[in-house]
Backbone bond lengths (Angstrom), bond angles and torsions (degrees), N, CA, C in turn:
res aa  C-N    CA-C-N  psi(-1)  N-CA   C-N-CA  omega(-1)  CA-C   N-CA-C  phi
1 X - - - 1.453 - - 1.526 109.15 -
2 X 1.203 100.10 132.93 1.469 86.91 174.49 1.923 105.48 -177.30
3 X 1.388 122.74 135.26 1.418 129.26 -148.30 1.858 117.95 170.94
4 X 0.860 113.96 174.83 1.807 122.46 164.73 1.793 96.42 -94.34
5 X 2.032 102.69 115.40 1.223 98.50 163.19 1.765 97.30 -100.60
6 X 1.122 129.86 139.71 1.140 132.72 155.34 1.724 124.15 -75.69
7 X 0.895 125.43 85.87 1.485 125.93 -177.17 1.879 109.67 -87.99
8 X 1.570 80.40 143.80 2.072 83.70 179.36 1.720 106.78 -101.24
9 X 1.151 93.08 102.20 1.643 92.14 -166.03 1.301 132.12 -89.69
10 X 1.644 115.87 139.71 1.667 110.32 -134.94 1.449 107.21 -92.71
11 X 1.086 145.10 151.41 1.446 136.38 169.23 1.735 110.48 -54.30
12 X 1.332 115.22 145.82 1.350 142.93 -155.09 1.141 118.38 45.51
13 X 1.445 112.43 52.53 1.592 114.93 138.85 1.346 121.40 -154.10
14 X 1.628 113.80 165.41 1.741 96.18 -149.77 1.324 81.18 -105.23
15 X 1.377 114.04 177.91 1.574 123.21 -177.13 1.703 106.10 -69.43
16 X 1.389 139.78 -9.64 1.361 131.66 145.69 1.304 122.90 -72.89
17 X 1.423 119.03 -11.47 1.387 103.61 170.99 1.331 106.25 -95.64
18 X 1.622 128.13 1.61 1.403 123.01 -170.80 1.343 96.50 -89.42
19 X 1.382 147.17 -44.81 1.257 171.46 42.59 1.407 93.97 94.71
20 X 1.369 134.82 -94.90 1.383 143.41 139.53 1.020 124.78 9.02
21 X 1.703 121.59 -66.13 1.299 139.44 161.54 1.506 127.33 -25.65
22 X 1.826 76.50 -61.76 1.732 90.10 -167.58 1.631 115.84 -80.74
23 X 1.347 96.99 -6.50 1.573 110.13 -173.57 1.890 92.53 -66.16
24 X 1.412 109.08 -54.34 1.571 107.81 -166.88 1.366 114.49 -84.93
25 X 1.341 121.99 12.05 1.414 126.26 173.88 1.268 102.37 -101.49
26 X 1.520 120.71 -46.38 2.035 119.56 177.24 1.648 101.76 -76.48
27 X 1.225 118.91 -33.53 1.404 100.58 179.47 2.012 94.58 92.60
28 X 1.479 105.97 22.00 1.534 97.17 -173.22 1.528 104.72 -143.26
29 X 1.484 125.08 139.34 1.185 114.09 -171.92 1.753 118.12 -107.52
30 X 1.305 97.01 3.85 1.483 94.99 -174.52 1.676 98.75 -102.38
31 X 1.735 120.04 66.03 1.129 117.42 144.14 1.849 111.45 -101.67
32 X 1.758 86.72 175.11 1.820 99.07 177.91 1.214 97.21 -164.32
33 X 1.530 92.96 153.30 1.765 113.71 176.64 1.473 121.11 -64.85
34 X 1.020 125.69 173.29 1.380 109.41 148.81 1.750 112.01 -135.93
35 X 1.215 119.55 64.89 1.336 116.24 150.90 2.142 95.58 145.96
36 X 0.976 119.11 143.79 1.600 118.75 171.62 1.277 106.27 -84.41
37 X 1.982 77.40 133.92 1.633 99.30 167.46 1.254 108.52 -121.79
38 X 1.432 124.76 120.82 1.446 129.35 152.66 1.947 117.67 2.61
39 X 1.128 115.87 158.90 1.424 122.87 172.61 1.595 93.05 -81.35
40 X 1.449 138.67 -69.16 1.027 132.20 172.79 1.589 134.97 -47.79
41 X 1.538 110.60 -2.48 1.224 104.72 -173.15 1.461 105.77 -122.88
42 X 1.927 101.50 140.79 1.640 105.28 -159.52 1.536 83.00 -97.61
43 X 1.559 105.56 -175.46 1.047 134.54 165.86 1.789 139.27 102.47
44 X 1.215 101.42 -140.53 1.797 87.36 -170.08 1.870 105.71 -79.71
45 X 1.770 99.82 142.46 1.342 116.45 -164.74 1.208 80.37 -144.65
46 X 1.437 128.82 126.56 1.477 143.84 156.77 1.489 94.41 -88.31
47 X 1.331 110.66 144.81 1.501 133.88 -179.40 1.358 110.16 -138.52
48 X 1.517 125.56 111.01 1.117 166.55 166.99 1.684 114.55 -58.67
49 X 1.393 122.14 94.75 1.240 132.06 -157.93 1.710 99.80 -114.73
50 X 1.613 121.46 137.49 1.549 120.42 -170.82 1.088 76.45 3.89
51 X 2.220 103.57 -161.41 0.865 146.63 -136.63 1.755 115.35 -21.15
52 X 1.100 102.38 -45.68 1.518 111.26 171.61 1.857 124.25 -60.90
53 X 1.159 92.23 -14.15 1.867 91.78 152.06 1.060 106.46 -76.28
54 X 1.584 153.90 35.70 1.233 150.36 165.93 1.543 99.16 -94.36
55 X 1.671 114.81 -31.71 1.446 119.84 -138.11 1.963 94.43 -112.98
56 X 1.486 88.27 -14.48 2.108 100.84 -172.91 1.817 91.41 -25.62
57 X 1.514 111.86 -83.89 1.560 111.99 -158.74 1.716 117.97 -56.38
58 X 1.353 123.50 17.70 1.144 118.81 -174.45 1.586 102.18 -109.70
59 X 1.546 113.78 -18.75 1.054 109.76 155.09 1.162 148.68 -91.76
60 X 1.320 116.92 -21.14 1.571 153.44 126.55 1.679 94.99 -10.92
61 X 1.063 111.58 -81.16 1.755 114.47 -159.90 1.570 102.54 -62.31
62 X 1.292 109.22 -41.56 2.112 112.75 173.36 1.271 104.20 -40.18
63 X 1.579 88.60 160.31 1.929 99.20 -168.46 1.669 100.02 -71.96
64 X 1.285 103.92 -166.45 1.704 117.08 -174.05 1.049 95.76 -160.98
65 X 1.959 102.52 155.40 1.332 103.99 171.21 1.544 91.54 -138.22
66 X 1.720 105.06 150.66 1.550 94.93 -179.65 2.014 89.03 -137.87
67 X 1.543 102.07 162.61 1.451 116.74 159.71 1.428 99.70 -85.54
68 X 1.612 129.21 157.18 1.414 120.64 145.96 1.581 104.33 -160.97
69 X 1.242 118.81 -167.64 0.971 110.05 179.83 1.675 105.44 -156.46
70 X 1.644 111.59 154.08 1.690 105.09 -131.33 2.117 78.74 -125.09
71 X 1.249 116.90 126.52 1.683 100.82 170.81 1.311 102.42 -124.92
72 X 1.419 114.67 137.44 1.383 126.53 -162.17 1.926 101.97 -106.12
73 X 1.063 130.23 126.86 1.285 142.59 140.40 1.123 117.59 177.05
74 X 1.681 124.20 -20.21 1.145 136.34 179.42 1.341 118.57 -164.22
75 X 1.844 103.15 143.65 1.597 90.10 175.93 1.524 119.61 -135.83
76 X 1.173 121.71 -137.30 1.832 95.80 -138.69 1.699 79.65 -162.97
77 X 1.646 122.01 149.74 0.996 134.56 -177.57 1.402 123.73 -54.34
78 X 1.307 106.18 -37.87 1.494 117.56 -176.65 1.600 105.99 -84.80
79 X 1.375 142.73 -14.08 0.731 154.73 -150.64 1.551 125.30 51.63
80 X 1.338 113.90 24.07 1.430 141.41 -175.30 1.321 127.32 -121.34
81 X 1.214 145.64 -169.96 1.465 150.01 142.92 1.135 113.37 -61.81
82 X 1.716 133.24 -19.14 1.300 124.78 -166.29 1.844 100.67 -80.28
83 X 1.176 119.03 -31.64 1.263 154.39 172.76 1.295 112.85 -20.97
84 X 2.027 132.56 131.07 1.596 99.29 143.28 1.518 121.11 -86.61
85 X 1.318 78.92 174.26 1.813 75.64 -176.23 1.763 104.35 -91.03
86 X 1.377 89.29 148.76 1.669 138.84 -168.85 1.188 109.98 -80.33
87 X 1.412 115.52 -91.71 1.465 132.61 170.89 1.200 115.19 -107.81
88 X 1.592 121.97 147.25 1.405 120.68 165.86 1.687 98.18 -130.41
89 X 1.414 97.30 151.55 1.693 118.55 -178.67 1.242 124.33 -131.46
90 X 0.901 136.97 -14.60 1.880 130.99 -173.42 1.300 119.58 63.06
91 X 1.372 149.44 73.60 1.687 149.47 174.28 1.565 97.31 -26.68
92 X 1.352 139.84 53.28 1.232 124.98 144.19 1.680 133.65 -14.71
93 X 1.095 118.77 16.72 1.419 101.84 -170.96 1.841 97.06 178.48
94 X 1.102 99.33 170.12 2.025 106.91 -159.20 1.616 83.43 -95.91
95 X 1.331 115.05 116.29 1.674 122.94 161.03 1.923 103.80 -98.67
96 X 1.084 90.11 125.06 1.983 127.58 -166.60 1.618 86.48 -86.88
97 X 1.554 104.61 147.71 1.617 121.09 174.48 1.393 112.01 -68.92
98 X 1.569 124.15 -30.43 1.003 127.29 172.20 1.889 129.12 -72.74
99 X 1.162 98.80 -36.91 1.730 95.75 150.68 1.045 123.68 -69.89
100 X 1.291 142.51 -33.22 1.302 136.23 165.03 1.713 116.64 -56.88
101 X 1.231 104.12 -40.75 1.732 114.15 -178.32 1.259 91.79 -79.63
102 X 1.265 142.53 -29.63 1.636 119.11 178.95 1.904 109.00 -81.78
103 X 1.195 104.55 -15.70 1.392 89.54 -178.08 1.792 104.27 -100.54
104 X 1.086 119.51 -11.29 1.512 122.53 154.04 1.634 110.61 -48.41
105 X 1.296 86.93 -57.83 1.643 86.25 170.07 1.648 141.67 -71.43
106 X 1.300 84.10 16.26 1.647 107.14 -177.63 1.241 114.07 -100.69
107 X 1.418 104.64 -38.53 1.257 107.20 -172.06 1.875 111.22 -119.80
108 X 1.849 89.43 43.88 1.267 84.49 158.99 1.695 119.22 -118.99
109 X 0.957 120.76 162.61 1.482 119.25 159.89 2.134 80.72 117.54
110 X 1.216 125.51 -163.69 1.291 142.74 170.19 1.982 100.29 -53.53
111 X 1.533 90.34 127.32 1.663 105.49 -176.58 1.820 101.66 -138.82
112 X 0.914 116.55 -179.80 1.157 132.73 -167.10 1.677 118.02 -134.28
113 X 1.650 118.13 83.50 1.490 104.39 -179.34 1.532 104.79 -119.60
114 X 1.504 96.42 164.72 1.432 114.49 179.71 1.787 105.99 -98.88
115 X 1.279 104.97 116.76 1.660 102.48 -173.91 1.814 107.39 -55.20
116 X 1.186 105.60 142.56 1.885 124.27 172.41 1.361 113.02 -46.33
117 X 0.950 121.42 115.50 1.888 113.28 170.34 1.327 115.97 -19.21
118 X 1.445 110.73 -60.82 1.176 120.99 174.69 1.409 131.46 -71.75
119 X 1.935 111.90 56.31 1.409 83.78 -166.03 1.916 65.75 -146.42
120 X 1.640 116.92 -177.27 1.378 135.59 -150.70 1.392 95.34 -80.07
121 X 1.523 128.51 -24.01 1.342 126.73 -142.17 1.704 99.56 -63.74
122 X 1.262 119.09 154.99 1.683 126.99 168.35 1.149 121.34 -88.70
123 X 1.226 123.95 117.63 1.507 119.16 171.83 1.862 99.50 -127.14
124 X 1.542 127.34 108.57 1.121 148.29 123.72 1.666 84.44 105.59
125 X 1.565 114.12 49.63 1.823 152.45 -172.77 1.000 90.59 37.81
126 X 1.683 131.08 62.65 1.098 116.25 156.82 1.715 96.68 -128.86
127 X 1.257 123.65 147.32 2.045 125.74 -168.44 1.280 92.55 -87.48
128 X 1.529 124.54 111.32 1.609 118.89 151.82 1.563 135.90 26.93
129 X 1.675 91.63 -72.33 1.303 113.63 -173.20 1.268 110.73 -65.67
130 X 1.579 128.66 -40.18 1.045 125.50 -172.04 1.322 123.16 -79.97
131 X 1.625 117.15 6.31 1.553 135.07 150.81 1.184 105.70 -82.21
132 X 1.612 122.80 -44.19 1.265 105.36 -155.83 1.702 115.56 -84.92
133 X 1.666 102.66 4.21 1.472 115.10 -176.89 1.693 94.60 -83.55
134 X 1.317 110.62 -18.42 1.810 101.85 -162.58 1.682 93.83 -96.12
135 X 1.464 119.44 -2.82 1.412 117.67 174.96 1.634 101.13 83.15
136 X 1.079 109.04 36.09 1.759 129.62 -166.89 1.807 97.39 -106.74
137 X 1.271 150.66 124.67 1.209 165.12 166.67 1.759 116.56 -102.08
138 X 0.861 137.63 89.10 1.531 146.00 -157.69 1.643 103.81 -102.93
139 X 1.196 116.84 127.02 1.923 89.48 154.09 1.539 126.97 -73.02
140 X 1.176 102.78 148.63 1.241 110.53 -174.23 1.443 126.36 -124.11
141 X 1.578 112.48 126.80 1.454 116.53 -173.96 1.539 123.10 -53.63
142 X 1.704 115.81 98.92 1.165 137.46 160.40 1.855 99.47 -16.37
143 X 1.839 113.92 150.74 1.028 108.99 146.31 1.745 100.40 -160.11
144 X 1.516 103.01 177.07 1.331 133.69 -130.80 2.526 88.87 -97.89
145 X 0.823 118.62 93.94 1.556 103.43 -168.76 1.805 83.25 -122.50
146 X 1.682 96.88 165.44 1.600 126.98 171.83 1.194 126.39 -103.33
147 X 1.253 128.58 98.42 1.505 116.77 175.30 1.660 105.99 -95.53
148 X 1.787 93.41 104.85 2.014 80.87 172.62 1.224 117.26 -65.69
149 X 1.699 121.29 -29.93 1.369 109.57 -170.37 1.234 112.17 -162.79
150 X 1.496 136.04 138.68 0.957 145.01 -166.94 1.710 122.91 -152.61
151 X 1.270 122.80 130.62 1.114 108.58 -158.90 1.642 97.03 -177.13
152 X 1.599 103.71 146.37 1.260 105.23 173.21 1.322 133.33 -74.16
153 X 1.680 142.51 150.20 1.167 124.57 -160.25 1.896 109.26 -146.21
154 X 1.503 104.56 22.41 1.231 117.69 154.04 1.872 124.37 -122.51
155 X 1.542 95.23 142.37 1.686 91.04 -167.19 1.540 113.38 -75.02
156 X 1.251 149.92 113.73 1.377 162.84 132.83 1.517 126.92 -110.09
157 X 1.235 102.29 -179.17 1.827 92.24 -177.83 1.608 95.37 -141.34
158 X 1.619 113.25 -22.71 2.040 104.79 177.02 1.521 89.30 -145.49
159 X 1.513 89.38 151.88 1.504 107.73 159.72 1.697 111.82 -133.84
160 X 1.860 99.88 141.43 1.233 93.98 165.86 1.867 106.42 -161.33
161 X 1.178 117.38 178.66 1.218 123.44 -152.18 1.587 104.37 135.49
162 X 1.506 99.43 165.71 1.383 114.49 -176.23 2.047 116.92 -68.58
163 X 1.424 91.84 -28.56 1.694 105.51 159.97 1.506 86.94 -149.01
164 X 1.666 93.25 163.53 1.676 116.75 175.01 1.405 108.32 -153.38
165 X 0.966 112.85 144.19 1.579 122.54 166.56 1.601 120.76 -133.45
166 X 1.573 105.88 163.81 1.691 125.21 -156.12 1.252 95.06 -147.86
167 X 1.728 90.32 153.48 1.519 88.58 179.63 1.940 107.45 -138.32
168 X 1.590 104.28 140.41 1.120 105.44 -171.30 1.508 126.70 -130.87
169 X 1.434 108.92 174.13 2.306 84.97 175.26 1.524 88.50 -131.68
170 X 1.337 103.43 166.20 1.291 119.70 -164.30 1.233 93.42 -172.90
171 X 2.031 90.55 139.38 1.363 110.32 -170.17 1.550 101.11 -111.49
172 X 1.349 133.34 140.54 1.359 135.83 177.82 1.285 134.96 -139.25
173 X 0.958 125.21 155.00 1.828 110.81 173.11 1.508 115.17 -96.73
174 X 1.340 126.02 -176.69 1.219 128.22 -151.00 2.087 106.10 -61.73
175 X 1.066 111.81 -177.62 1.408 98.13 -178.20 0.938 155.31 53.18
176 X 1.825 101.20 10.18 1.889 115.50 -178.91 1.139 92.46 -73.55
177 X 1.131 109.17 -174.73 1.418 135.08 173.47 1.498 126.95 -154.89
178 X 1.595 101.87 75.40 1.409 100.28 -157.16 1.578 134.40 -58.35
179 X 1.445 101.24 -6.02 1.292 110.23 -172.15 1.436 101.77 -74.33
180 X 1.894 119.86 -41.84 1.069 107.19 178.73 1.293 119.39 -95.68
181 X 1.409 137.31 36.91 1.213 149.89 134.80 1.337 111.74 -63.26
182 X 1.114 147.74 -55.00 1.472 164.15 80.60 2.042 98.71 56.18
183 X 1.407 96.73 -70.95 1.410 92.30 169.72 1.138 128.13 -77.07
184 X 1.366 95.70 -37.51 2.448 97.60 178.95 1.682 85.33 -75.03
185 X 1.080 152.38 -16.80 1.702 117.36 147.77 1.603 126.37 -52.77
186 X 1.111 98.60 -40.42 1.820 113.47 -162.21 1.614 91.96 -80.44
187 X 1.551 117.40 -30.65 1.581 106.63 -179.16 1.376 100.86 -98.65
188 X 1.470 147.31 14.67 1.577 121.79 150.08 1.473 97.95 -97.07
189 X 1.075 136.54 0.80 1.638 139.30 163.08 1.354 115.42 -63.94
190 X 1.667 103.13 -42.61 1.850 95.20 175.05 1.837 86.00 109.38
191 X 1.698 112.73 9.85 1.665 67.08 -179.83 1.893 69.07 -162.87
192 X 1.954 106.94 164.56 1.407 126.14 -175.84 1.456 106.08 -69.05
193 X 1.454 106.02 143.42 1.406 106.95 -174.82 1.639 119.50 -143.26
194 X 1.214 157.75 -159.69 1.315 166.57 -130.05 1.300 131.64 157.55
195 X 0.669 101.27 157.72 1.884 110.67 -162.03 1.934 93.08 -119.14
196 X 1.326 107.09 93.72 2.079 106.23 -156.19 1.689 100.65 -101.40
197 X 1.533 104.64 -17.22 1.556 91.73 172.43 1.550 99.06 -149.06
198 X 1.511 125.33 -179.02 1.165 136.56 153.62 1.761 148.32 -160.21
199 X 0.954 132.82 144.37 1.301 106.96 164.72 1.450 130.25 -164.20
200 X 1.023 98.31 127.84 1.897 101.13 -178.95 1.288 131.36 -22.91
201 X 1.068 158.25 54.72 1.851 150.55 -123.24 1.873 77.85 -102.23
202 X 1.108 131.97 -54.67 1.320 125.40 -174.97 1.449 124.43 -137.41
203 X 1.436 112.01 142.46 1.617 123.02 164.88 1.474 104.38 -137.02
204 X 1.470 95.37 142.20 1.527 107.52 -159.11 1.743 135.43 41.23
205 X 1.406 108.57 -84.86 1.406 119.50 -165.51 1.448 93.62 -127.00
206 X 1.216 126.47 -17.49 1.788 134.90 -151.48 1.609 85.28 -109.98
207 X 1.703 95.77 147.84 1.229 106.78 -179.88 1.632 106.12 -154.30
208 X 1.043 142.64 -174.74 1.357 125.02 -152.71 1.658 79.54 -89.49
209 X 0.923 126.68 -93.59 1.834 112.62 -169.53 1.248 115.09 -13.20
210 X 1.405 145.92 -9.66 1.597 114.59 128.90 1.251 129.07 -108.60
211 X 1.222 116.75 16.76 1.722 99.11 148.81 1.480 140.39 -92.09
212 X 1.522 110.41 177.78 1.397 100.55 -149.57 1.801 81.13 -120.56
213 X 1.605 124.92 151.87 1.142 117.87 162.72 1.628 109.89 -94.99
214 X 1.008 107.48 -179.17 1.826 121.52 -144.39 2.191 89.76 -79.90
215 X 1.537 119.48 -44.57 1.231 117.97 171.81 1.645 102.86 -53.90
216 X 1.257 126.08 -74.51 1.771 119.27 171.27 1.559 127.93 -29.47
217 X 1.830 111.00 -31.97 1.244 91.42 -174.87 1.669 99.60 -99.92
218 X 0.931 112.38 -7.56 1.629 100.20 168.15 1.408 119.46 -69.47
219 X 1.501 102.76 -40.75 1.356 96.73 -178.31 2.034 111.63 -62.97
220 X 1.484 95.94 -41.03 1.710 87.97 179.55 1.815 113.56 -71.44
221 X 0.966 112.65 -15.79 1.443 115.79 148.07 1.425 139.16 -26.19
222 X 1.728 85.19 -69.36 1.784 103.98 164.94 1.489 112.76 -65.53
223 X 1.186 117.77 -34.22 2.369 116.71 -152.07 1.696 74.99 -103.39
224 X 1.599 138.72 -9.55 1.217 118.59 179.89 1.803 109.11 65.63
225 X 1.260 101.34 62.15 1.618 100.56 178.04 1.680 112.70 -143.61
226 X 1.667 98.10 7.96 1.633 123.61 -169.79 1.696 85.72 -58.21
227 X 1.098 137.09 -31.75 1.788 139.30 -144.30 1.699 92.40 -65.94
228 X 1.843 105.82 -32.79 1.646 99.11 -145.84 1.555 84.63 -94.49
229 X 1.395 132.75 -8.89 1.666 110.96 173.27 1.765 117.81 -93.68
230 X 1.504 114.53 3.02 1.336 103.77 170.47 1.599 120.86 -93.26
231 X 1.251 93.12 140.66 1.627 93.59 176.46 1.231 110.79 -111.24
232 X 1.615 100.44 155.99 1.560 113.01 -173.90 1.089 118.46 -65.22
233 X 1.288 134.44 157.03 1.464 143.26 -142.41 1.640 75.84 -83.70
234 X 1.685 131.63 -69.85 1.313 123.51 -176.40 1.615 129.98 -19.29
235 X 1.342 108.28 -26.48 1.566 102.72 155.40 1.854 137.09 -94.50
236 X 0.847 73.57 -8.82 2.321 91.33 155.26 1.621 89.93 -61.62
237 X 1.340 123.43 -48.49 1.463 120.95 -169.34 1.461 140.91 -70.31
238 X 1.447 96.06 -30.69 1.266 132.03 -177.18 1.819 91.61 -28.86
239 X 1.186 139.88 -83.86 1.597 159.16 -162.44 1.481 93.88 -42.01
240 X 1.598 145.81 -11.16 0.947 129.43 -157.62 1.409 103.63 -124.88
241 X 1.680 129.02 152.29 1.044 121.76 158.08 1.711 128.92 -55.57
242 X 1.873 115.64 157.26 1.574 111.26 -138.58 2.177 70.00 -125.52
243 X 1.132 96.89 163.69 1.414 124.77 158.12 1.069 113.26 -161.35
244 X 1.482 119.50 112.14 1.229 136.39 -164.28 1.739 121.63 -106.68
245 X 1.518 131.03 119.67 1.556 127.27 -134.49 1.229 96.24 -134.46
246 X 0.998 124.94 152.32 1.612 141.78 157.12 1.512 133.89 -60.92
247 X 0.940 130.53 154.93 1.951 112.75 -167.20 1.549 104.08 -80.02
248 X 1.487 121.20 -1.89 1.355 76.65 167.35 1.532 120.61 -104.41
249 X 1.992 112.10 -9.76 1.143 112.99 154.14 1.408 135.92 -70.51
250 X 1.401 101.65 20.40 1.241 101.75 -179.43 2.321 107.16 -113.49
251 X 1.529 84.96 -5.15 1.463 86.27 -179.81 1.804 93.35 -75.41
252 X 1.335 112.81 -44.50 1.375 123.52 177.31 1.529 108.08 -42.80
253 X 0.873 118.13 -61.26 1.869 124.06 -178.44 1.509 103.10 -44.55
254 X 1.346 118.41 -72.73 1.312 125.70 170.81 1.812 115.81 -16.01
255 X 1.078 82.03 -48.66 1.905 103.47 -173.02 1.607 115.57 -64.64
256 X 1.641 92.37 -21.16 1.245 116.94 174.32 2.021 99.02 69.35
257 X 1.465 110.97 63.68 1.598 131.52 -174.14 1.583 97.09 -91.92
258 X 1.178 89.04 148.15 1.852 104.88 178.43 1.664 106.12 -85.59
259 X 1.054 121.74 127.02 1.607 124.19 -168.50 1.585 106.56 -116.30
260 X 1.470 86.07 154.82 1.700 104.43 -177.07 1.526 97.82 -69.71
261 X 1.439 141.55 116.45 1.131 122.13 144.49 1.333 146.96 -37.95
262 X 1.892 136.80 109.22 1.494 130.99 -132.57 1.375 75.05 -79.89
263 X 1.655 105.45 167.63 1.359 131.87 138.98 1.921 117.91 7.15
264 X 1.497 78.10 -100.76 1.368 97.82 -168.55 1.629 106.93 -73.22
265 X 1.645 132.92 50.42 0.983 127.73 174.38 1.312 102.50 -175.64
266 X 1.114 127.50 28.78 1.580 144.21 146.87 1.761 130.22 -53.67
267 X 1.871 97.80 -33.17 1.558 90.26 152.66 1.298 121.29 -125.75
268 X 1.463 111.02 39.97 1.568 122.01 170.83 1.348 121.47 -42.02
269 X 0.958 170.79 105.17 1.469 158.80 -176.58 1.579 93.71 -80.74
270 X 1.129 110.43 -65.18 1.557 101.68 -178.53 0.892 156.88 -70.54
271 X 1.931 137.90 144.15 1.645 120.81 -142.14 1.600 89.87 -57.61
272 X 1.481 119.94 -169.34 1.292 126.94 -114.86 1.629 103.94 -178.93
273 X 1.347 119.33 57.28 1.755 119.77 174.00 1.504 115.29 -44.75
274 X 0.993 109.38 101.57 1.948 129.88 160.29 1.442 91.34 -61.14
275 X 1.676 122.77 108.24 1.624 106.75 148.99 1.098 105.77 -148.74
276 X 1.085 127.63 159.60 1.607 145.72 -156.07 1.439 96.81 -68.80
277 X 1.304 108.54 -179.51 1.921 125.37 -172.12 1.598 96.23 -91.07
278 X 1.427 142.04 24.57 1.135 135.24 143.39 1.282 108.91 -122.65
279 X 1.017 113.92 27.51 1.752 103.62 171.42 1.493 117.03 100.56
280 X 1.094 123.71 -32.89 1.979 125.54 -178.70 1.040 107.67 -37.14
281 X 1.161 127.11 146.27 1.672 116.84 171.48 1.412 94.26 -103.71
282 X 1.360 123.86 160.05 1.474 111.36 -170.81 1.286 99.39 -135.17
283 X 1.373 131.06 -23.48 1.601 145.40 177.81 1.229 106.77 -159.84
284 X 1.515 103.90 172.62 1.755 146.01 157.86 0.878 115.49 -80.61
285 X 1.743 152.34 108.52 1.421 120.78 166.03 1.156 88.85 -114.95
286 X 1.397 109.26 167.96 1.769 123.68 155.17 1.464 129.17 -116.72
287 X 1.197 123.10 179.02 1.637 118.41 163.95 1.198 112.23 -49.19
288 X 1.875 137.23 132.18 1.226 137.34 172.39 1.591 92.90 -60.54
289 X 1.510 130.49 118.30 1.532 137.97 140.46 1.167 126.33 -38.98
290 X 1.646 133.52 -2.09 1.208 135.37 -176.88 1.906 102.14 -143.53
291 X 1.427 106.23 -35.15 0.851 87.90 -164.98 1.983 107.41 -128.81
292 X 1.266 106.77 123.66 1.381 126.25 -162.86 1.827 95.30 -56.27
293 X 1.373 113.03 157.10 1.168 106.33 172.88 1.757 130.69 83.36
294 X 1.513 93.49 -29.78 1.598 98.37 -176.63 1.646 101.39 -122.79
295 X 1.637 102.76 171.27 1.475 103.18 -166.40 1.565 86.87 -142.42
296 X 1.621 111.92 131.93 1.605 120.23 178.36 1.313 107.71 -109.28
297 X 1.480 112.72 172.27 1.453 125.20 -167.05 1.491 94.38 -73.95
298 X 1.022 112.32 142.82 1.849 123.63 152.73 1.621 113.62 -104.08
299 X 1.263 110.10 -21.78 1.705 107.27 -162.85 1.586 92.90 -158.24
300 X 1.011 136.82 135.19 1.257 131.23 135.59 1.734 130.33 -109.03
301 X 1.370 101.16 121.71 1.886 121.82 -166.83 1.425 99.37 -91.61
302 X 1.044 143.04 5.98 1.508 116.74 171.34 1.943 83.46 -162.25
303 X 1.544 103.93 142.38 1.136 113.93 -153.40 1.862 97.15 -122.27
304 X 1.247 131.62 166.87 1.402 126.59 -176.83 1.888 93.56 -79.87
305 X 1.117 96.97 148.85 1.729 98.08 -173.85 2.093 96.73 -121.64
C-alpha cells in the first residue's frame, strides 16, 4: 500500500499520535505525517503511506490555508487557548470592521515573525518548548514568511465588550505561525491577544473534501474500499515544477544521472519532478551547486526493478 492518505484530524491528538493510530489500523509501519498540528487544532493532515514517505516534506513546505479565530483582550503562554493567561486588557473602546481589514492588510504579503516559545523550532538542538516547560525564555531567531491572503469571513461592522473575537482564513506559506499572527493582530490593535480556535481547510493539493476521518477509514478498512481514498504520491507534487522525459532518459534518472537543465527551467529555484510522458514522477532534481547548467538528483521515487 502505498499513496497520499488525507486524514481530517480530530482535536486532542497531535500528528504523532495520528501516525501511531494509523500504523495499528493498516497493520503497516512505514506511514508519516506531513507537517504538525497542535492537539487543539482540527483539520487537513496528509498522510504519507510506504513509498510516498519519500514525498512527506514536499508537502510540508506547500502553502496552507487555515480558518481560525483571533480573541483580543488577553493572552496566554502558548499563544493559544491551551495557554495561561499572560496579560489581560479590557477592549475599552468599539473596534470598526474597517480597522481590522486595514490591518489584515498589513500584514499581508512577506512579514517577519519570531517563532512562540512553545513551538518545535531548534535553537542551539534544543526545541523551544522544552525551555519553555523549564520556565526558560531564550531569544529566538526571527524569520521571513508569506501571507497571500487574509481576510475576514464573518458579516459585522463593530465589535465590543470587555474581549471579542473574529474569525478569519488565511492563506500562507510554509513556516507561519498562526497563533502568532493572532498576536501581531491583537498588538497593532493596542491590546494582548490569542489564537482561540483553528483549522487547517488546506495543505498542498488536499483539502477537507478528500479526507477521510479516522471512524470512515476503519470502516473502509473492514468492506476493503480504503484503495479508493488514497492518492498517488504524484499529487504531493502537483505545486512543483514538471520535466517531462522519454524512456530512455528515464532509465538514466533511475541511475540517478546528472541532467542538462531544459530551457524553460534554467532559473527554477525549485526542486523539479522528472516524470515520464504519462505522468510517473520518477525523481527530485535540483540546481547542480557546482555546476551551472545541470540539475542533480535530490530524491529518487521510483527505483530500477
Amino acid at each position: 500500500m502505498e499513496g497520499i492518505l488525507p486524514l481530517w484530524k480530530p482535536k486532542g491528538l497531535t500528528s504523532h499520535d495520528c501516525v501511531f493510530r494509523l500504523r495499528k489500523i493498516l497493520h503497516m509501519k512505514r506511514v508519516g505525517h506531513t507537517g504538525t498540528l497542535d492537539p487543539d487544532v482540527t483539520g487537513v493532515l496528509p498522510i504519507c503511506l510506504g513509498r510516498a514517505t519519500k514525498v512527506a516534506e514536499y508537502i510540508t513546505d506547500a502553502g496552507k490555508e487555515y480558518v481560525g479565530e483571533v480573541t483580543i483582550g488577553y493572552s496566554t503562554t502558548t499563544e493559544d487557548r491551551s495557554g495561561e493567561k499572560v496579560e489581560e486588557k479590557k477592549v475599552a473602546e468599539i473596534i470598526t470592521r474597517d480597522r481590522i481589514e486595514a490591518i489584515l492588510r498589513e500584514l499581508t504579503g512577506e512579514i517577519t515573525q519570531t517563532p512562540p516559545m512553545y513551538s518545535a523550532v531548534k535553537v542551539n538542538g534544543k526545541r523551544l518548548y522544552e525551555y519553555a516547560r523549564q520556565g526558560i525564555v531564550i531569544d529566538r531567531p526571527s524569520r521571513q514568511v508569506n501571507i497571500y491572503s487574509l481576510e475576514l469571513i464573518e458579516e459585522w461592522q463593530v465589535l465590543q465588550g470587555d474581549t471579542v473575537s473574529f474569525r478569519f482564513k488565511v492563506s500562507c506559506s510554509k513556516g507561519t505561525y498562526i497563533r502568532t499572527l493572532a498576536v501581531m493582530i491583537g498588538e497593532k490593535l493596542g491590546y494582548p491577544a490569542h489564537m482561540s480556535d483553528l483549522c487547517r481547510t488546506r495543505s498542498a493539493a488536499f483539502t477537507k473534501q478528500e479526507c477521510v476521518t479516522f471512524e470512515e477509514l476503519e470502516e473502509y478498512v473492514e468492506n476493503g474500499k480504503l484503495k479508493n481514498f488514497i492518492y498517488p504520491l504524484e499529487d504531493a507534487l502537483l505545486h512543483l515544477p514538471k520535466y517531462e522525459i522519454n524512456d530512455t532518459l528515464a532509465m538514466k534518472v533511475r541511475n540517478g544521472t546528472v541532467l542538462e537543465t531544459p530551457a524553460h527551467l534554467l532559473n527554477e529555484q525549485e526542486p523539479i519532478v522528472i516524470q515520464t510522458t504519462t505522468g510517473e514522477a520518477l525523481a527530485i532534481y535540483v540546481q547542480h551547486p557546482a555546476k551551472q547548467g545541470l540539475i542533480k538528483p535530490s530524491k529518487i521515487l521510483k527505483i530500477l526493478e
